[in-house]
Every structure is written in structure tokens, then in C-alpha cells.
N, C-alpha and C positions, 0 to 999 in steps of 0.2 A: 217118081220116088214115093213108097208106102210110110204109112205113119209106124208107131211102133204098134207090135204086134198083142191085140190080148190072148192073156194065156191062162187064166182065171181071176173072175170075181174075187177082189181082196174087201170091201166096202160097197155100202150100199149108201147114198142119200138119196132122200125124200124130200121137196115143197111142196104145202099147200096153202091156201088161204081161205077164205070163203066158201064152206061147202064139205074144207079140208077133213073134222073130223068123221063127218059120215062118212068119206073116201076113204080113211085111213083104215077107221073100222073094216069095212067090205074086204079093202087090199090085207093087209096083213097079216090074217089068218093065213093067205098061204104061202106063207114062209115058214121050210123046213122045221121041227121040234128046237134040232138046233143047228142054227146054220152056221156056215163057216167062215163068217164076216160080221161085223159089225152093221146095225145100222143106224142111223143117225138122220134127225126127222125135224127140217125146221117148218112149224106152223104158223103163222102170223097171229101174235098176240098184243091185248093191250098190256104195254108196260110198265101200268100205273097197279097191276095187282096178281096174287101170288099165283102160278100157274099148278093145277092138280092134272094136266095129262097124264102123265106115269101113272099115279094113282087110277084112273081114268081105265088106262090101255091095259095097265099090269091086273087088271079085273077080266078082259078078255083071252089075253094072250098067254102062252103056255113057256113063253121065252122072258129072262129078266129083263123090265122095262124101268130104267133111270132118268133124273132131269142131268142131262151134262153141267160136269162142276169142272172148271179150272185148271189144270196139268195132270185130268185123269187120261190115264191110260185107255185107248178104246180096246174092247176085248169082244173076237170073236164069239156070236151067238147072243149080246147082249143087244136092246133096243133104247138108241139116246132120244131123247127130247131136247131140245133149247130151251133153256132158260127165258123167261120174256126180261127186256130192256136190255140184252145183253146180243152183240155180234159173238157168233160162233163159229169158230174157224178150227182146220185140223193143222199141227206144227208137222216139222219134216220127221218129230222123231215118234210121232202117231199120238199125239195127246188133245186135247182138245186145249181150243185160249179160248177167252172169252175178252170183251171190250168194248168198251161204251162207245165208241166210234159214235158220227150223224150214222142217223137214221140211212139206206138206202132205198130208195122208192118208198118215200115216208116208214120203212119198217126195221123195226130192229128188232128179233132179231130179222135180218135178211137171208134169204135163201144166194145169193148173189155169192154172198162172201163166202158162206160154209161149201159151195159148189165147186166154187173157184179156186180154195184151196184146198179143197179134198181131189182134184184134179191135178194140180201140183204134187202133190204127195202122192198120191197112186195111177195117176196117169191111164194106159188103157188096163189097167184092171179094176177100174172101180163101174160101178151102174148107179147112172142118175134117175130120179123118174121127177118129172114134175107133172102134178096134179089140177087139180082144179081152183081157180083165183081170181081175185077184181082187181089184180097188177100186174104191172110188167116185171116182176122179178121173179129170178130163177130163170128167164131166158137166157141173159149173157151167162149166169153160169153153168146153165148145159150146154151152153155151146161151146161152152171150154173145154166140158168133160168130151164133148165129139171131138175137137180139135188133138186134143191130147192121146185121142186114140179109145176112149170110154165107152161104156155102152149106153146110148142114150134116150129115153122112153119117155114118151106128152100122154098123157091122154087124150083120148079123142075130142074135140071139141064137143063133139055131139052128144058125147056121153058126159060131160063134166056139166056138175049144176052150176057155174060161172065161167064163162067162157074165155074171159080174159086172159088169165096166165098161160091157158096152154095156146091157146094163136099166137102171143106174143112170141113165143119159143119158137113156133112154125116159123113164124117171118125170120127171126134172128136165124137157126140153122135145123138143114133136113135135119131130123130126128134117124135113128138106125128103127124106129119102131112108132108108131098111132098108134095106140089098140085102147079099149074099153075097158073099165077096169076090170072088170071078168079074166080078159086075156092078159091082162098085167097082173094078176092074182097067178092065174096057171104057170105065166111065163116064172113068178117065184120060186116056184120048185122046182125050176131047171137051172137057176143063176148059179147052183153048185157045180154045175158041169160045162160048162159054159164056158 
């Protein structure tokens, strides 16, 4: 029996940790001017102080980059951030929640949660990547997004400046992709066809 079938990219998430914002910078320039999915980007932060990513990213990037707020609507072409001291999660009716839940794998926000149900909600049409990290989170949640039929991307161990998060992903489940972020950069401009 097949899982269900992807039939295009509706969503994109991203984790990283340690290492994360150099990676994000490299990666995300090559996403389409404007693509046709949201993306939504949890990085591990301390949750004791105010986070300027957006401001940050929306200096490099040609697409609108936000901190996710509370029953906003996600909207194609737009780039989210997590909030720090906040879990960020997608609802079934495509908004974001946010909640102070514990910590998972000491971090909140966690990649874990925003993966796990962004897998639920969009099932095989969404693409996960997880990045470079000094934790085990965001493995169980791209293993979700595989399980659910997802398209699911580690970077290379060899290529990530902390090697942790993405072997921990290898052991939890095959990946549909390895590649370096170079080739997770290229693979971007094709996620619309896909």
C-alpha cells in the first residue's frame, strides 16, 4: 500500500539551531521572487530576549519576511519566523498558534512541534528541510513530514557547521534528500514544480 500522493508544494518549514543563521542566509536567497507557499522558519532562540530576525532577513531577502503572531493567516510568498519563548504550531484552518507549552529538547520555540503539525495540515504536500544543530530536534518532526507522505531534506552532516540535528534526523528516518546546502539552495527553485 502507497502513502498519499504529492501533488505540489503547498508549505515550506525550516529548523535550525547552531550555525542556523549563516545557513539560512546561504539557503534562502534561492527561493523563487515569489513563491507559492509560505515559509515558516523555526531557529532556536534564547527566550529571555526580543528576537530581530525578520528585521535581520527582510535586509537580504526580496520576499516579505515576518515574526509569526498568533491566528495570523499564513499567506503564500511570505517568510515566517518564530517568535522566541513561544511553541509555534500550524491549526487545520492554516493560521499559526502559538504557546508556552515546556520547552522540547530544552527549546522553545521547537522545531518538533511547528513540523509535526505543519505535517498534519498539509500532509504530502508540504517540504521540510532541517538544517544544521547541537540538538535532537526537528528529527521526530521530519519524520513525520516523511511518514505523512512530505518531502523531506537534512543537510549533509558534512556540510552543516554542528553536526547534531541533522544525524539525529538520519537515525530517526531516511530522508527523500542529503544534499549540501548549495544543492538545497538549487533544489529551491524547483519546489514550485515539484
Amino acid at each position: 500500500m502507497t502513502g498519499p500522493k504529492r501533488t505540489r508544494v503547498e508549505a515550506l518549514v525550516i529548523g535550525a539551531s547552531a550555525g542556523g543563521i549563516d545557513a539560512l542566509l546561504r539557503l534562502l536567497p534561492g527561493l523563487p521572487a515569489r513563491p507559492a507557499f509560505p515559509v515558516v522558519i523555526v531557529l532556536h532562540l534564547p527566550d529571555d530576549r526580543e528576537s530581530r530576525l525578520a528585521d535581520v532577513f527582510r535586509q537580504h531577502l526580496p520576499q516579505p519576511v515576518w515574526q509569526a503572531e498568533d491566528k495570523a493567516t499564513l499567506t503564500p510568498g511570505n517568510i515566517y519566523f518564530a517568535p522566541p519563548g513561544y511553541h509555534l504550531s500550524i491549526e487545520a484552518d492554516r493560521s499559526f498558534s502559538l504557546s508556552q507549552e515546556e520547552p522540547v529538547h530544552f527549546s522553545r520555540p521547537a522545531i518538533d512541534i511547528l513540523m509535526e503539525s505543519a505535517a498534519d495540515v498539509y500532509g504530502p504536500n508540504l517540504c521540510g528541510m532541517l538544517l544544521t544543530g547541537a540538538s535532537h530536534d526537528g528529527a521526530a518532526g521530519l519524520a513525520r513530514i516523511g511518514a505523512a507522505g512530505g518531502l523531506s531534506i537534512v543537510q549533509h552532516p558534512d556540510d552543516a557547521e554542528i553536526t547534531t540535528m541533522p544525524a539525529a534526523a538520519l537515525r530517526a528516518r531516511k530522508p527523500d534528500h542529503i544534499l549540501a546546502l548549495a544543492q538545497m539552495r538549487d533544489l529551491l527553485a524547483t519546489l514550485e514544480t515539484m
